[in-house]
N, C-alpha and C positions, 0 to 999 in steps of 0.2 A: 422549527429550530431543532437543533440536534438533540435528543433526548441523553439526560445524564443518566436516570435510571436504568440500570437492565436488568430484565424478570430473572428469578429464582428459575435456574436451569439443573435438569439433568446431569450428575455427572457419568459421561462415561466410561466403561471398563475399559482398562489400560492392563495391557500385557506386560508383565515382569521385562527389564533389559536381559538381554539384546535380543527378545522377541517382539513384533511389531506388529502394531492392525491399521489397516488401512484409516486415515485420516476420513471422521464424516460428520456431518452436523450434531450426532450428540457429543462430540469435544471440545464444544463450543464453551459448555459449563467450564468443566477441567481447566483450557485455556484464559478466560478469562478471568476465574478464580486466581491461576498465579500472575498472569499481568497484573491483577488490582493492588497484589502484596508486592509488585516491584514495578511502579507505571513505567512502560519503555518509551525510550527517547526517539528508537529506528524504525521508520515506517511497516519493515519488514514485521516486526512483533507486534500485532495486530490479528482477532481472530477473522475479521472479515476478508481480510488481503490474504489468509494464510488459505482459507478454506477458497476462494477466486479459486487460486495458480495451485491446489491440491493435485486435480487432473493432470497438467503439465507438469506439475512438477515430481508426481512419483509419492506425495507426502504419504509417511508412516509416522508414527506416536507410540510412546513406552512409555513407565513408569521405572527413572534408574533412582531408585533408592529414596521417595520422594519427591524426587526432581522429574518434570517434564520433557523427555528426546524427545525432538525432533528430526524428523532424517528427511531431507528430501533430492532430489535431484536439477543441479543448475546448471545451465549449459552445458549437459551430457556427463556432467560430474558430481560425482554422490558426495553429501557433505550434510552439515549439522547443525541448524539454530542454535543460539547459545541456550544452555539448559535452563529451563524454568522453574524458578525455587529451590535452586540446588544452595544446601548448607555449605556447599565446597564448590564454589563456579569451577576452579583450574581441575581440582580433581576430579569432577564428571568430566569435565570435557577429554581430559587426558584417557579415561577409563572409554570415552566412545571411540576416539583414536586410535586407540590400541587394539578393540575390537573391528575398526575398520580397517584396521594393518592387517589383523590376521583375514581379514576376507581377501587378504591379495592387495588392496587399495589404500595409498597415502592420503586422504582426505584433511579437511579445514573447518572449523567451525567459521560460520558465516554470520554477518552484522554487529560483530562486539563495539561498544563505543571505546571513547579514548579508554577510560577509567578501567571497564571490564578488559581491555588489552593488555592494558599495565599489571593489573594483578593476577593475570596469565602470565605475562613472564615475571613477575615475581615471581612466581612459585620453582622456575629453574626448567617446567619440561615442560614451556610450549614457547615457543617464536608467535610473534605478532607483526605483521604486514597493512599497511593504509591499504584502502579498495578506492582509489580515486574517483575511480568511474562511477563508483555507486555511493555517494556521499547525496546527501537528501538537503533540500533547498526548503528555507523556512523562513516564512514574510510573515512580518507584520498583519495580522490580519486587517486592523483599520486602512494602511497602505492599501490593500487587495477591493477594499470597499467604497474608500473618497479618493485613491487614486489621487493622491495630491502633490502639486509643485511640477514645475517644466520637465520631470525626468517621463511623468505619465501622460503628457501631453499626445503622443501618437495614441496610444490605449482609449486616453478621453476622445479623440476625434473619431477612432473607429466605432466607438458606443454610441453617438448622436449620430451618427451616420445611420448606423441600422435600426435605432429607434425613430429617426427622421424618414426612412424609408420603407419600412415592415410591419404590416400591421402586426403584430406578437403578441403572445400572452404566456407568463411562467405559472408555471404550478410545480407544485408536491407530486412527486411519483409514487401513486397507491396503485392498488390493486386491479383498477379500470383500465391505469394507461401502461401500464410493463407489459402486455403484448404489443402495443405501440410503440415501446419503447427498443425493445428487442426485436421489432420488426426496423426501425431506424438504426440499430450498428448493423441488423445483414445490410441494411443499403451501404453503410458508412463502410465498411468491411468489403464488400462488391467493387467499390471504385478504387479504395487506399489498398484494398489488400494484395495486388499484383506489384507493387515497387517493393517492398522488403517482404516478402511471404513469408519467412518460419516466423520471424519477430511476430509481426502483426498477426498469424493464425495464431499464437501461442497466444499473446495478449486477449485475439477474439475467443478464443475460448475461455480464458478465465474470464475476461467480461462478460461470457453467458450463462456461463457456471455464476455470478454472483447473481445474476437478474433474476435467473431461475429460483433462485433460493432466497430472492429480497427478503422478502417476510419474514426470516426466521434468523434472518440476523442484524446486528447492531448496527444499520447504517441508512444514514438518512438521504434523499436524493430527488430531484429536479429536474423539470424536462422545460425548453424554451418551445413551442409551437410559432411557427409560422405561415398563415395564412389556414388555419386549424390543422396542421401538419406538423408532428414533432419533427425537428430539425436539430436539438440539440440536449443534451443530457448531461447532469454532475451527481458523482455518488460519493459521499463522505463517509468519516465515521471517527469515534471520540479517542487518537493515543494517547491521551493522559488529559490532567484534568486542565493544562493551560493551551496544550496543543489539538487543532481537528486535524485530521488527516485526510487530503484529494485522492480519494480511488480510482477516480475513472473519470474522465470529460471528454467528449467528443461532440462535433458540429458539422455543419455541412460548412466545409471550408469555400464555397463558392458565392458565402450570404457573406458579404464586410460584416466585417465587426460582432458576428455572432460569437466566434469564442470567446471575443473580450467581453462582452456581455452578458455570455453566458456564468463567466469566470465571477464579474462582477457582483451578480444580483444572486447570482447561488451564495458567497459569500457571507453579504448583507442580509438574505433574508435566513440562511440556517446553520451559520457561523458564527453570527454576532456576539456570542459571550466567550469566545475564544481569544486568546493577546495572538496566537501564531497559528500558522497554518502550513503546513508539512505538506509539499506535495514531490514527493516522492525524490527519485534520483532521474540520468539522463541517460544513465549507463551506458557512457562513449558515445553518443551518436549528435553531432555537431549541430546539426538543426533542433533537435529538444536542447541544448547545449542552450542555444541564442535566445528560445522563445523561455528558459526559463530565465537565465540572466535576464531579459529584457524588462521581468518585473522588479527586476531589483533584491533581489533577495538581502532578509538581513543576518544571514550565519546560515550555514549549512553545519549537517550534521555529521561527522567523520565518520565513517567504517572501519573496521578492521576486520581481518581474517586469521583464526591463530592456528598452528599445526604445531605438530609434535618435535621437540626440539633433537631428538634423536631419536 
């Protein structure tokens, strides 16, 4: 089960704004120090997900006046978590803005929810914009678990199918089987990674950047074996205290019914004290589109993007 406690960390040194140090595991303190004093709602604020897509994305960290920058780099454009801990959300954000103008560059703060949107442009000097594409899907956890009522019926037949056909066995991802497990996404990454290459190398590197550094951070996770063969893997981790959040899942798409199984039993056995489960967004791409609707989601979570209103 997902553990609530997490140990007494390190904080690390953080460089005055607008100077920056590369994002690295001792920020992990720092980081989750300001989420606990304001639990976020957007998958994105999260230290496990943040440190993943670090490499890809460029991430840097400051201290602007108390408050947490984040700067990172998203789809080839530099931009800015909403500031963590700031006594003033619109006025950091506006002071990072400004200093991203003077670099030459119009930049956005990225993942505000409704609420933090609004009181951006309250303040008169930021615009706020929906992010469609990346608004996050959030089930019922029990939904995700007993699968109940004719909507789950395809879900329930693919899971007795592959228990009716596989010999299988789940386990906990420790220390024995994460080279097994990271030798299973080179294979899963070998076959899927030729149809969409940057997406999927981008993703396969933050999924090996998180494997590599299991240990030493907040997140719990699961591997399905078949035939004493991992075949399939789910890595969670706790955004607040009602919500778990889905890192990472992947399966050998050619076994029926393993992801839905996979999905299932990871749930049930390291989720169970969660009401929701946050698995992430779809960001425009039609087929993650269908397979997440397909669980039924019950509320997603809205994004915004705010910039500078002149």
């Amino acid at each position: 089960m997902l553990a609530l406690v997490r140990p007494q960390l390190t904080m690390g040194q953080l460089p005055a704004f607008p100077d920056f140090a590369p994002l690295d595991i001792s920020h992990r303190g720092n980081i989750d120090d300001a989420l606990a004093a304001e639990p976020p709602e957007v998958s994105e604020l999260n230290f496990a997900e943040i440190f993943a897509w670090h490499g890809v994305r460029q991430t840097r960290i400051s201290d602007l006046d108390g408050a947490i920058c984040i700067f990172i780099t998203r789809h080839g454009k530099r931009c800015f978590c909403p500031p963590l801990r700031a006594r003033e959300p619109a006025a950091a954000m506006r002071r990072m803005l400004l200093w991203l103008r003077g670099q030459g560059e119009e930049g956005f703060v990225y993942g505000l929810t409704g609420r933090q949107a609004a009181d951006a442009e309250a303040s008169g000097e930021l615009v706020a914009e929906e992010d469609l594409d990346n608004a996050d899907y959030v089930y019922r956890a029990q939904d995700l678990i007993l699968l109940p009522g004719r909507k789950y019926d395809g879900k329930r037949n693919h899971i007795h199918s592959f228990v009716r056909s596989y010999d299988f066995a789940y386990a906990e991802i420790d220390a024995r089987s994460l080279p097994r497990v990271i030798d299973f996404q080179r294979r899963w990454f070998a076959k899927r990674g030729r149809t969409d290459l940057p997406a999927l190398a981008a993703e396969d590197q933050a999924i090996h950047e998180l494997l590599r550094h299991y240990q030493d951070l907040p997140v719990t996770g699961a591997t399905v074996s078949v035939g004493g063969r991992i075949e399939a893997f789910a890595i969670g981790a706790q955004l607040n205290q009602d919500t778990a959040l889905v890192i990472a899942e992947k399966a050998n798409s050619e076994i029926r019914g393993l992801y839905q199984a996979m999905n299932q039993m990871f749930c049930e056995n390291a989720l169970p004290r969660y009401a929701w489960v946050n698995r992430e967004q779809d960001a425009g791409d039609a087929g993650l589109r269908r397979a997440k609707l397909s669980y039924s989601p019950h509320h997603m979570v809205a994004k915004y993007r705010a910039r500078l209103a002149r």
